[in-house]
ZADO-1210 file (C-alpha; in nm, 4 decimals, padded with zeros to 6 digits):
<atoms>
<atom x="07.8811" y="08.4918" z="09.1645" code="UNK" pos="1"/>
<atom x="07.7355" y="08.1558" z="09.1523" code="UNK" pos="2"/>
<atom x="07.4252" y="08.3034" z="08.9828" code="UNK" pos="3"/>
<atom x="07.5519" y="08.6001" z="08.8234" code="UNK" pos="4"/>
<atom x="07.3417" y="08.7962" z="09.0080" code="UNK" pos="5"/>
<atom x="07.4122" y="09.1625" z="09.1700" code="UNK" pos="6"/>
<atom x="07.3233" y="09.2167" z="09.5534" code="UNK" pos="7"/>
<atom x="07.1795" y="09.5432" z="09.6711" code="UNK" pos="8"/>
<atom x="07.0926" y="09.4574" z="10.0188" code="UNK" pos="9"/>
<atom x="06.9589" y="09.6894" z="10.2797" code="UNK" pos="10"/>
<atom x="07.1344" y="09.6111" z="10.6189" code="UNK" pos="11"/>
<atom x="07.0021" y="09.8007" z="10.9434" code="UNK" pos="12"/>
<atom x="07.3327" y="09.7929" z="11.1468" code="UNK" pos="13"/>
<atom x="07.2751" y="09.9300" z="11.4920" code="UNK" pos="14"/>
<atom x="07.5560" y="10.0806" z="11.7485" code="UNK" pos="15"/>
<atom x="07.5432" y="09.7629" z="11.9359" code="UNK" pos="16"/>
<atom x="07.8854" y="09.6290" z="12.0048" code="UNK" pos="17"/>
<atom x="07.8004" y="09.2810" z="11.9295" code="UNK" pos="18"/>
<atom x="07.6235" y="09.3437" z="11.5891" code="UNK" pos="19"/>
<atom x="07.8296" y="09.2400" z="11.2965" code="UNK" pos="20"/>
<atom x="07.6204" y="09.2008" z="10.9813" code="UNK" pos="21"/>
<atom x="07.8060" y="09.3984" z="10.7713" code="UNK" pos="22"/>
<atom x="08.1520" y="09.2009" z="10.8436" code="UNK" pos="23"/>
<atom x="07.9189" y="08.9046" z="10.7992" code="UNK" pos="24"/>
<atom x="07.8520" y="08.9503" z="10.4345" code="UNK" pos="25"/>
<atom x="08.1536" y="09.0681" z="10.3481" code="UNK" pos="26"/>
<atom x="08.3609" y="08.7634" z="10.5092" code="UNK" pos="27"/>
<atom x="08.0525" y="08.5423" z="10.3318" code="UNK" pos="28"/>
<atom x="08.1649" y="08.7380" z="09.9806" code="UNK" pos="29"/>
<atom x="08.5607" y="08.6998" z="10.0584" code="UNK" pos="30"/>
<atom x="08.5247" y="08.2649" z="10.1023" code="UNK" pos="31"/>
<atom x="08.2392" y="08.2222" z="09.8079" code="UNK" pos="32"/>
<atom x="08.4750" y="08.3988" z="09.5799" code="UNK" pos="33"/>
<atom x="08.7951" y="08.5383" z="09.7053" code="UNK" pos="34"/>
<atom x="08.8194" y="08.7927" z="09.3764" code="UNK" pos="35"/>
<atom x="08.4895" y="08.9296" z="09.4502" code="UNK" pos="36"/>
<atom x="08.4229" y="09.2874" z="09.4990" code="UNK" pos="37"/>
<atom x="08.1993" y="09.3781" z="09.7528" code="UNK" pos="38"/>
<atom x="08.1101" y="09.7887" z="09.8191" code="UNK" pos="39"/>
<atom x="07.9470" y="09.8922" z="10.1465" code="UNK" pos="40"/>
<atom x="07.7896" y="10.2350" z="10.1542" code="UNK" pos="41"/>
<atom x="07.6555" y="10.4890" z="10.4372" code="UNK" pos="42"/>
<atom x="07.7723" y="10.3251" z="10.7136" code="UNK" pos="43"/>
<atom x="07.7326" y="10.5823" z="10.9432" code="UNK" pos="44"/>
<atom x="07.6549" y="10.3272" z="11.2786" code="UNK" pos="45"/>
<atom x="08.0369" y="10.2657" z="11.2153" code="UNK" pos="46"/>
<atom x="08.1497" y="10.5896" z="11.3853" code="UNK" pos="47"/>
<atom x="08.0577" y="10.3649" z="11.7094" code="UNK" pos="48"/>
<atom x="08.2700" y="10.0889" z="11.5976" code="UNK" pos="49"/>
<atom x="08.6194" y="09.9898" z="11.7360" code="UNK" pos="50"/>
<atom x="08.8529" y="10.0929" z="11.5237" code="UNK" pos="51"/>
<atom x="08.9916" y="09.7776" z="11.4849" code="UNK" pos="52"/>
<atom x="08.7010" y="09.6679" z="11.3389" code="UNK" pos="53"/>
<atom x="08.5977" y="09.9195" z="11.1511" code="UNK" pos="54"/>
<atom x="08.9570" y="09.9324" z="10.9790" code="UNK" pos="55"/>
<atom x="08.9195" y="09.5593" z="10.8452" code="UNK" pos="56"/>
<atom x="08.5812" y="09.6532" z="10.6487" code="UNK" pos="57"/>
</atoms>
């Protein structure tokens, strides 16, 4: 955390197979800083996700 701040962000996924913002953020997190922790929570759009997708978030 180059700040030392804590992220709360709101992100409005939709079932569109194309829309990846929650990968996004988390692949941001992983290459800022690799020992990072990042939790997602009620991500219910990913019941429309590939699984292979879904299964690296």
């Amino acid at each position: 955390m180059e700040y030392g701040l804590l992220l709360d962000p709101y992100i409005a996924e939709s079932d569109d197979p194309h829309s990846r913002f929650t990968g996004l953020l988390a692949s941001g997190v992983e290459k800022r800083s690799p020992r990072t922790q990042m939790t997602a929570a009620h991500l219910t759009v990913m019941c429309s996700d590939p699984n292979v997708y879904a299964g690296k978030l």
